[in-house]
N, C-alpha and C positions, 0 to 999 in steps of 0.2 A: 543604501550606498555602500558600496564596498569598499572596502580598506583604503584599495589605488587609488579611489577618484577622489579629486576635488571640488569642491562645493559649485565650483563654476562649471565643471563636468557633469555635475548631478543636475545641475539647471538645463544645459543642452539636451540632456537626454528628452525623448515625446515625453507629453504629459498624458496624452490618451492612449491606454492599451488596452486591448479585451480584456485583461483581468480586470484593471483600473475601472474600465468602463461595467464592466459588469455589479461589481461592488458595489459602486456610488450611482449606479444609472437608474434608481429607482428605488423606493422604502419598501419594497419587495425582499428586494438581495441585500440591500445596507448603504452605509452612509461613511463619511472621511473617517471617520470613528472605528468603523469594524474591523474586524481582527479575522485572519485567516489561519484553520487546523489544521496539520499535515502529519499524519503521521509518518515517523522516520523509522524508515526499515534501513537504513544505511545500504541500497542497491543503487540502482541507475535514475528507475524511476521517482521516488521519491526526493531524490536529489537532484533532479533535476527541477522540477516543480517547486520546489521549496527554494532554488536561487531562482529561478524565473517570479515568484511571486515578490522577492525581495526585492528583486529588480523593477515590481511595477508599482510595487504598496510602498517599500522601503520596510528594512527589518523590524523593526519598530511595529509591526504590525504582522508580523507573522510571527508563529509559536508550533516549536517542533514538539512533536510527542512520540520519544520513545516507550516502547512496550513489550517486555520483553516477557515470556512467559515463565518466569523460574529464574534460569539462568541462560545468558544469550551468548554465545560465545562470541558471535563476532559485532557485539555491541558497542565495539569500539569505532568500528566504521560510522554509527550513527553521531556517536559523539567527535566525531572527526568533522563531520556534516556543520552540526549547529553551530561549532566553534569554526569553521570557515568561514558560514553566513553571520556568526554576533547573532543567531537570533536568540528569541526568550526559547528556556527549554523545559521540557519536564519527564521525568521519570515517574512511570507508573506501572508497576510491575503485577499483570493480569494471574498470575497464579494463584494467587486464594480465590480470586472468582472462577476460576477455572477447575479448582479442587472440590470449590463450595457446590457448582453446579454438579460434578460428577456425584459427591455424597449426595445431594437431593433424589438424584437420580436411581442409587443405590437404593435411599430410601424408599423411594416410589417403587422397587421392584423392576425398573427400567432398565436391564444391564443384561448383558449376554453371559453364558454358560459358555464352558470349553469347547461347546461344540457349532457356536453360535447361535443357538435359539435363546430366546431373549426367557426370564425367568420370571416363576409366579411368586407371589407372596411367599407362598409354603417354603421357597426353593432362595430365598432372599438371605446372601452371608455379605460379610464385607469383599468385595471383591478388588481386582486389582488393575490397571492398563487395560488389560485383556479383557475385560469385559464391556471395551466399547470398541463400537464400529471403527474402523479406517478415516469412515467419514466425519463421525463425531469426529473426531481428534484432529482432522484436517481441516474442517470449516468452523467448529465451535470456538479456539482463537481469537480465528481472524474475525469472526461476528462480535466477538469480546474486544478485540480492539477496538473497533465501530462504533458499542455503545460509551467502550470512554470516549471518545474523539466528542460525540456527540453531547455528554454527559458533563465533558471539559467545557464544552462550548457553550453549555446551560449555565455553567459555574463561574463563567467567566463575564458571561453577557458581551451580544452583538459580536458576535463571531459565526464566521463561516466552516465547514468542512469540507475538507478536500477531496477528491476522487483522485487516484496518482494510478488508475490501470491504462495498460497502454493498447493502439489497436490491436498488436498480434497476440496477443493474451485473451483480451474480450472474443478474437476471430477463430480461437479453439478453445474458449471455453474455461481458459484456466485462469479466471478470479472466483470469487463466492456472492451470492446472492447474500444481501444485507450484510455482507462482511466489507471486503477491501472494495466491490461492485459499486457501495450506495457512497452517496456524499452530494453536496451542492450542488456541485459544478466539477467537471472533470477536463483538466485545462490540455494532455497531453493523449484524449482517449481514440482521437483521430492520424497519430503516431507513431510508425513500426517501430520495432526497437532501436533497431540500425539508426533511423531520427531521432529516436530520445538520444542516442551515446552521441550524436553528431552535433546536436544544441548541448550536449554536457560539457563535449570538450572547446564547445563556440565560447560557451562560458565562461572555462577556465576550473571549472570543478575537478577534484582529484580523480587521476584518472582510476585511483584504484578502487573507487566507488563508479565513476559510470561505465568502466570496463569490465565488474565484475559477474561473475555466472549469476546469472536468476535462479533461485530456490526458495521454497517454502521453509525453509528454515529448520524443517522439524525432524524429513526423512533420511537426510545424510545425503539426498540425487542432487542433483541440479534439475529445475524445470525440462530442457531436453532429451536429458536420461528417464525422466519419467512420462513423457509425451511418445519417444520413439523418433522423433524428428526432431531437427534444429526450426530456429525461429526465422533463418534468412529462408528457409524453406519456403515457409509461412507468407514470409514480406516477400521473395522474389512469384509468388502467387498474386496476391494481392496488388501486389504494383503494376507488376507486366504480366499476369497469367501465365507465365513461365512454370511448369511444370518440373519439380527433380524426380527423384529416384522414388521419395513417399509423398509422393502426390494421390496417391488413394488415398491413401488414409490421414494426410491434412485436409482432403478434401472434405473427408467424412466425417473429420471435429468440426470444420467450417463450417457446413451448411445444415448437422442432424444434433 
């Protein structure tokens, strides 16, 4: 229930909604008891999701997880999030597991040289950033996020995890396999953006979380700057085949 409504408001509201229904509609997915995982990246999607669940479970049954790798700078948006919704929260900050697994890897000999060929035993020092791929450092993260949401949800018992990718993301490609991709159920995954920010401000969510640019957090771009296209690009494709200016090459994240 949110702040404005009243207990007689909150009774008007349906009782049946696909999340509602999904949860308790079978000892498969869960019962009035389960609890739903979200984690909070303070953007559009995740806040969006996370007052949408509130809205069909009531907060009391949802629990934000911030994650921030080190230090987050704009981790305040997150906490902006939970304290709108009152839900339960939690801080769990993946950087030791994220350092723990690079030493592992150091150790194993797994790490690139200055010139990128990855190194043998003989040739194994402590190395630094630079001796992992782009791609380590872009998907291993968001995979680390994954297994606490999952790991929380072990610890906590009878809870769910969330999926918060939205269509145009999934429709070129840019979430991760077992990272932010995996979860239960993924309530907004059939969604352009354009719809996620249009249910954020139906809402009433800040707008300066569901209006803000989508990034990875980690390279300083915005999602766009690093695609080469915008996302209305994307959705004005998928919605009406409408073609713009990079329509080659949305094409070619879309369908290869």
């Amino acid at each position: 229930m949110r702040k404005d409504e009243t207990c007689s408001q909150k009774e008007k509201r349906p009782k049946k909604t696909f999340f509602h229904s999904y949860i308790i509609g079978g000892n498969e997915n869960g019962n009035e008891n389960t609890k739903v995982i979200v984690g909070v990246s303070g953007g559009k999607d995740s806040s969006v999701v996370s007052a949408l669940l509130v809205r069909a479970l009531g907060k009391e049954r949802v629990i934000g997880v911030m994650m921030p790798n080190g230090e987050q700078k704009d981790i305040s948006d997150s906490q902006k999030l939970v304290s709108h919704l009152g839900i339960k929260k939690f801080t769990v900050n993946i950087a030791k597991a994220y350092f723990g697994l690079q030493t592992a890897f150091e150790e194993a000999g797994a790490i690139l040289d200055d010139t990128g060929d990855k190194l043998t035993d003989d040739d194994f020092h402590f190395s630094s950033e630079k001796s992992f791929s782009p791609v380590f450092k872009t998907n291993t993260p968001a995979r680390l996020r994954m297994v606490t949401l999952y790991a929380l949800a072990a610890q906590i018992g009878n809870c769910r995890v969330v999926n918060t990718c939205n269509l145009s993301e999934d429709l070129v490609g840019y979430s991760t396999f077992y990272g932010d991709a995996a979860g239960d159920f993924a309530p907004i995954n059939k969604l352009t953006t354009e719809e996620v920010v249009a249910i954020g401000d139906y809402l009433g969510l800040p707008s300066s979380l569901t209006h803000k640019a989508p990034s990875d957090g980690m390279c300083g771009k915005t999602d766009e700057d690093n695609l080469g296209f915008t996302y209305h690009e994307v959705n004005e494709l998928a919605r009406k085949n409408l073609k713009g200016e990079n329509a080659e090459i949305v094409d070619y994240q879309d369908y290869h």
